[in-house]
N, C-alpha and C positions, 0 to 999 in steps of 0.2 A: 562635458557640456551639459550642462541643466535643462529638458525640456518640459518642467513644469510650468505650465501659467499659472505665475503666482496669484490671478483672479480664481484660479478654480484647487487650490490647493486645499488642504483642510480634510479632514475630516468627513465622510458623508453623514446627511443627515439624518439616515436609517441606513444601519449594516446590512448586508445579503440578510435573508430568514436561516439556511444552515448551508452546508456544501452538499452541492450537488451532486459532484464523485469526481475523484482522482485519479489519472490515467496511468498505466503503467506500459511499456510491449515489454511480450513474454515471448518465445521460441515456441512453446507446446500447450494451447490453451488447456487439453485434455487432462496433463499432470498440473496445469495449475488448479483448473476444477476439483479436479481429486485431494488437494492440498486446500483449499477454502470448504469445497462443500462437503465433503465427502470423511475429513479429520476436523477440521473448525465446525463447522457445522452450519458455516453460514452459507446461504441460498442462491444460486445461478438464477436472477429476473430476468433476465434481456440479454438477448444475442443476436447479434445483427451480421451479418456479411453485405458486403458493399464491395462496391470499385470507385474510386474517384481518380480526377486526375490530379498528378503530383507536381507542383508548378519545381520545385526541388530536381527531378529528376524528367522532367519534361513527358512522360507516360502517366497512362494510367496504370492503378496498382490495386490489388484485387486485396481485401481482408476482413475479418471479423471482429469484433469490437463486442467484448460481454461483460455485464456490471453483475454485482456481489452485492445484497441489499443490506444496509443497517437498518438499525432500528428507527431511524428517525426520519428514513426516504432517500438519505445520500448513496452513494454507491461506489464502492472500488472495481475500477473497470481495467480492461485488461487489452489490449489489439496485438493478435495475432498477423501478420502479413502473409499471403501464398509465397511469396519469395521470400529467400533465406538474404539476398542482399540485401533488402529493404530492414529485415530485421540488424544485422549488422552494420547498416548507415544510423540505425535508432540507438544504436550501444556510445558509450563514452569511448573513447580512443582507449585511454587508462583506466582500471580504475581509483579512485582516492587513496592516499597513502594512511588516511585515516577514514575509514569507513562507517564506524557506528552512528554516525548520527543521521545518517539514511534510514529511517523508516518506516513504517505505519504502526501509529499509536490506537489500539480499541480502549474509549471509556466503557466502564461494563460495573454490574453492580454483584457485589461479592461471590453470588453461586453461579454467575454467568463466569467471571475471572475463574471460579475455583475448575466449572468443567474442561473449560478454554486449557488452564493447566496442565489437569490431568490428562487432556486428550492431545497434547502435545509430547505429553512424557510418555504415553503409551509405548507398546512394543510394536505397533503398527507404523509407528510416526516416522514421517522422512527427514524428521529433521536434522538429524546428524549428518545425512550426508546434501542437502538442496537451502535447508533452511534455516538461521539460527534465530530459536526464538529468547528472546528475552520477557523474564516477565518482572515486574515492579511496582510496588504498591505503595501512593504515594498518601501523604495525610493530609487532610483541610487543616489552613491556618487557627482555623477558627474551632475550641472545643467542643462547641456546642454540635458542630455536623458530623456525620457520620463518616470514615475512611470510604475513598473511591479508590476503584483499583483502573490501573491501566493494564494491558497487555500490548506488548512491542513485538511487532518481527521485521528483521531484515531478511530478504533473497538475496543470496551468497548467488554470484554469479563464479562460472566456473576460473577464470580468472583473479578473484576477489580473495582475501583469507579472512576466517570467521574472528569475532572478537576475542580478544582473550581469556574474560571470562565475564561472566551473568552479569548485570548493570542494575544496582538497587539504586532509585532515588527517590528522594523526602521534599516533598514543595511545603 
């Protein structure tokens, strides 16, 4: 069933200004912090703890909610729950039989990609066993621009199995 009104369909006619931040719930904020600011290097802004009520599960439920700054004001945010069930009502039943196309893409300009890199491959880096990052450097259609790089990473949940191997792609 279709519930667009086709009077209001279309196009808007000014897009959002950027994204404001994309949510994720995680089990352990602490080792996700450690993992964003602590290896990535990117910055813990805001951390809130709350209760609201949960119309879902008819209680309230106690949690934290912390964002990750980009460069540009958006935020990858994260919500921890006091209860382990709340976090386990937030998981997928399964997860996907194809996984990789789940994950967070950073635009970044070439020395920020290159430390992003190396500070992935480090001997510190948890990636091997919590996280698999992909990284991939795509090229403008156009010659006259300069190459932008992305970096990918997917959270390998402990049920999940990591990709096969590295994913380079060319736009």
């Amino acid at each position: 069933m279709d519930t667009i009104d086709p009077k209001t369909a279309g196009l808007l006619s000014r897009l959002p200004s950027r994204l404001h931040h994309h949510a994720f719930v995680v089990r352990d904020h602490e080792a996700n912090r450690r993992f964003f600011e602590d290896l990535l290097g990117i910055p813990l802004v805001a951390t809130w703890c709350e209760k609201s009520f949960s119309s879902e599960l008819g209680k309230e439920i106690d949690f934290c909610h912390t964002f990750f700054s980009m460069a540009d004001g958006s935020a990858l945010a994260f919500f921890q729950f006091a209860d382990p069930e709340m976090y386990e009502l937030t998981q997928a039943e399964r997860p996907a039989k194809i996984g990789r196309y789940d994950h967070i893409a950073f635009k970044a300009e070439p020395e920020t990609y290159d430390e992003l890199k190396r500070r992935l491959s480090g001997p510190a880096s948890p990636t091997a066993r919590a996280t698999t990052a992909i990284a991939s450097r795509s090229m403008s259609p156009r010659p006259t621009d300069s190459s932008s790089n992305s970096l990918r990473t997917r959270s390998m949940s402990p049920r999940s199995t990591p990709p096969a191997a590295p994913m380079r792609t060319r736009n």
